[in-house]
Wavefront OBJ file of the C-alpha trace (Angstrom):
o trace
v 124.997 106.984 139.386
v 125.633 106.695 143.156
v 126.599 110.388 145.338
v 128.380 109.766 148.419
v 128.527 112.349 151.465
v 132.279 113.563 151.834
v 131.162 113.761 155.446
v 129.395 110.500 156.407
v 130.505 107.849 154.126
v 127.516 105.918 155.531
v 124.908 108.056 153.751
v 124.663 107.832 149.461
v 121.765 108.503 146.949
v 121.840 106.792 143.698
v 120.259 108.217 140.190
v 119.544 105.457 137.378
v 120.323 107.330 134.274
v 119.099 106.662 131.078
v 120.141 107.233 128.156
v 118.860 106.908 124.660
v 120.204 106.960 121.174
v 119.872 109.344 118.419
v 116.948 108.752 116.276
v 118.164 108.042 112.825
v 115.304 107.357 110.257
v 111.665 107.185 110.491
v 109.947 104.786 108.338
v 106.288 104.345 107.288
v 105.203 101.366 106.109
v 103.596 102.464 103.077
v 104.112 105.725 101.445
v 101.331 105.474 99.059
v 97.751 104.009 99.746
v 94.556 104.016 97.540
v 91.184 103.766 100.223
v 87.836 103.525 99.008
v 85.070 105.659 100.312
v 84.615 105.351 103.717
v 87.642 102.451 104.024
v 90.526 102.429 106.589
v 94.304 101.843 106.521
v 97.028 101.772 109.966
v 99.785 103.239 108.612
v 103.113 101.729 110.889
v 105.692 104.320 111.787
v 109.164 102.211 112.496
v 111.833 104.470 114.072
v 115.626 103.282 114.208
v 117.603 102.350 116.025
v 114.862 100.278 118.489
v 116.921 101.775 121.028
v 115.902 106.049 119.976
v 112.567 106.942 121.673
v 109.633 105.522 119.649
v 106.968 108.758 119.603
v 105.554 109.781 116.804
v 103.215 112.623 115.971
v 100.683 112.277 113.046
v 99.339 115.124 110.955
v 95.892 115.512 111.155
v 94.110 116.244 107.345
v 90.429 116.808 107.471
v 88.341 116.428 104.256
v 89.846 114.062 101.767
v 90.763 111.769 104.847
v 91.828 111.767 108.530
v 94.453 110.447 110.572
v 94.151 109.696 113.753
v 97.420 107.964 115.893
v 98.224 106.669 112.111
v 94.733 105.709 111.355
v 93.592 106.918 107.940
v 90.071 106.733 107.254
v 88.793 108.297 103.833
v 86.020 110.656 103.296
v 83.246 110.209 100.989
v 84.872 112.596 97.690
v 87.528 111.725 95.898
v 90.930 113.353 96.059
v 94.210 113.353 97.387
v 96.137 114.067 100.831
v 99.531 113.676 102.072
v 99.954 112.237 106.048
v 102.791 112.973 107.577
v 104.730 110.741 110.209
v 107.609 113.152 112.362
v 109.612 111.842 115.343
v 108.967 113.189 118.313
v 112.498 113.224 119.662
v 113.609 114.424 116.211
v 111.363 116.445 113.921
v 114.028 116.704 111.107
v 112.913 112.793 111.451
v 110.021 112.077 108.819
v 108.065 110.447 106.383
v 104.812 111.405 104.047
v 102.186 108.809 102.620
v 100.210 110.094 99.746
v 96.791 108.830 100.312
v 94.651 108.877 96.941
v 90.722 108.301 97.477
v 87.904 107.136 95.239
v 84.709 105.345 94.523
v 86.683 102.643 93.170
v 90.039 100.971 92.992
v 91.959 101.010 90.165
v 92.011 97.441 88.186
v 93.228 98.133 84.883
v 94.263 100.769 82.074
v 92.599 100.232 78.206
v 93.244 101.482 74.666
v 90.582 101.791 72.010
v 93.766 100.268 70.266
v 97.363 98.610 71.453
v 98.798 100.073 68.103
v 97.860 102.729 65.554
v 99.962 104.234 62.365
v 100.642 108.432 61.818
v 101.800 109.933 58.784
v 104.628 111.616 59.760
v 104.483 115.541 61.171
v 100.970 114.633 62.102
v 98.373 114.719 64.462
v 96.459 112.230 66.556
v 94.546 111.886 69.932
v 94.220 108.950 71.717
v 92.280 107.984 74.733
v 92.997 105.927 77.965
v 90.262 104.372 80.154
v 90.500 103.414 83.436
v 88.452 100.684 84.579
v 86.320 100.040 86.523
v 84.329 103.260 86.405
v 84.915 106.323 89.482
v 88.414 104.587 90.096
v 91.191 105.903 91.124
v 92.277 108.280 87.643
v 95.675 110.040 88.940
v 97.850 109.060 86.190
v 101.409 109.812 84.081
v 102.866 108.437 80.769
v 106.644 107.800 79.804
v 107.399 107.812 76.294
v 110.522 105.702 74.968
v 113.431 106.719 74.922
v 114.534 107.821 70.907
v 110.792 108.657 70.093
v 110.104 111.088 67.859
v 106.180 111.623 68.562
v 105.413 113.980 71.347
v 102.532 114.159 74.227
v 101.169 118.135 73.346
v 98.569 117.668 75.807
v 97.776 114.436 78.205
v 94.499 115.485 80.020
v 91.253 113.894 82.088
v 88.386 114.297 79.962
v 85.898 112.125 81.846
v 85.432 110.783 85.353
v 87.620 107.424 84.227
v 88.606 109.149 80.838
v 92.164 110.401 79.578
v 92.937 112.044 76.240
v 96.041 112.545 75.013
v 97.448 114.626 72.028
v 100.555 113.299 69.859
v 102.467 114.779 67.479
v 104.451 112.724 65.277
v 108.362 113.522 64.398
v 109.530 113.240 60.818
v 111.023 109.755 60.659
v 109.394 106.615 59.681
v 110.053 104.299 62.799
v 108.147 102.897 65.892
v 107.312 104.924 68.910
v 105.959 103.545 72.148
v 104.276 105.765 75.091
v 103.455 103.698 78.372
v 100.428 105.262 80.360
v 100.769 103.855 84.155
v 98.288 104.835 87.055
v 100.360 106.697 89.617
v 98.621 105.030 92.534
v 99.943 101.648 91.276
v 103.174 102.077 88.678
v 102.232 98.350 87.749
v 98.999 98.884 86.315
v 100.029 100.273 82.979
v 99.469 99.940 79.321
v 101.389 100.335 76.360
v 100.304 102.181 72.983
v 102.791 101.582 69.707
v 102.691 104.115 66.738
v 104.052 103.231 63.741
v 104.525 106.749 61.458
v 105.077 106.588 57.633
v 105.473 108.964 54.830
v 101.782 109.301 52.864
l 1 2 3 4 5 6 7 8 9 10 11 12 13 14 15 16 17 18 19 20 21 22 23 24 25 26 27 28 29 30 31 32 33 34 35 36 37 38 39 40 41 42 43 44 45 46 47 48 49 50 51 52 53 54 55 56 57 58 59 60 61 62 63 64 65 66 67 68 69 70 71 72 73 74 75 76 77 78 79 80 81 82 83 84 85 86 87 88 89 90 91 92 93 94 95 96 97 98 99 100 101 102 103 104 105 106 107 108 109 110 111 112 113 114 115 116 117 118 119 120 121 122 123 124 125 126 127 128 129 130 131 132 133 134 135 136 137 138 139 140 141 142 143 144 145 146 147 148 149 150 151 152 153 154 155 156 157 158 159 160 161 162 163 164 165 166 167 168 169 170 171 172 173 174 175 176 177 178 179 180 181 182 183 184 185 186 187 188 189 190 191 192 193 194 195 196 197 198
């Protein structure tokens, strides 16, 4: 921008003006991380357009895990935190990683058996195990869809230890309940009850 004196046309200032666009998402490049004890993770904040001011601010957990600039480094108990990325141009502008912590990472889910029979309006526990030992044990189930059993009660028993509680319907048919670890939907394992009438 260039000003001109209405007086002396010989005399002018000039202003560069700059101007940025809107910021329009923020993304993180991982909204869920598992971190051993003591291990570290850069989270990357990308905010668009490249042309909207870049600065982020972090929130700053203590405990569980800490962030610092986007640098989460666990603690040494297990647990979970959420770390929050917010544009600095645009706070309404923001993304969360759920950071889970533990011992161990998760590796795998296991039955004491992939399939097991109920008479029907019946009773039965079951337990999951997550291996290896002091892993990562945040975890969900999703039964299919036109089952008649129900889950009365899915809890952690053990340090890598679920139960859960079925109740079966009152048709003779095949049921199947997937138990996946929420820290990584593909680790999962399938259990397949077959009810009958004694």
């Amino acid at each position: 921008i260039k000003a001109t004196s209405l007086k002396d046309g010989t005399k002018s200032a000039t202003c560069k003006a700059i101007v940025e666009a809107p910021v329009e998402k923020l993304k993180l490049d991982k909204t869920g991380l598992e971190l051993r004890f003591g291990e570290s993770y850069k989270l990357t904040a990308t905010i668009e357009p490249a042309e909207a001011p870049q600065d982020v601010i972090w929130s700053e957990p203590t405990g569980i895990a800490t962030c610092s600039n986007g640098l989460i480094t666990a603690g040494s108990r297990e647990g979970m935190v959420t770390i929050t990325a917010t544009s600095k141009a645009d706070p309404t502008k923001k993304q969360i990683c759920t950071v889970y912590v533990a011992k161990e990472k998760i590796e795998s889910l296991k039955l004491d058996k992939d399939t097991i029979e109920m008479e029907i309006d019946a009773e039965k526990s079951i337990d999951v195990h997550i291996q290896p030992e002091n892993a990562s044990y945040w975890m969900n189930y999703t039964i299919e869809e036109g089952s008649a059993v129900r889950v009365t009660n899915f809890y952690r028993r053990g340090q890598s230890l679920y139960t859960c509680d079925l109740k079966s319907g009152s048709e003779e048919k095949t049921h199947k309940i997937t138990f996946w670890s929420i820290v990584k939907p593909s680790i999962r394992t399938t259990l397949t009850i077959k009810t009958y009438r004694p």
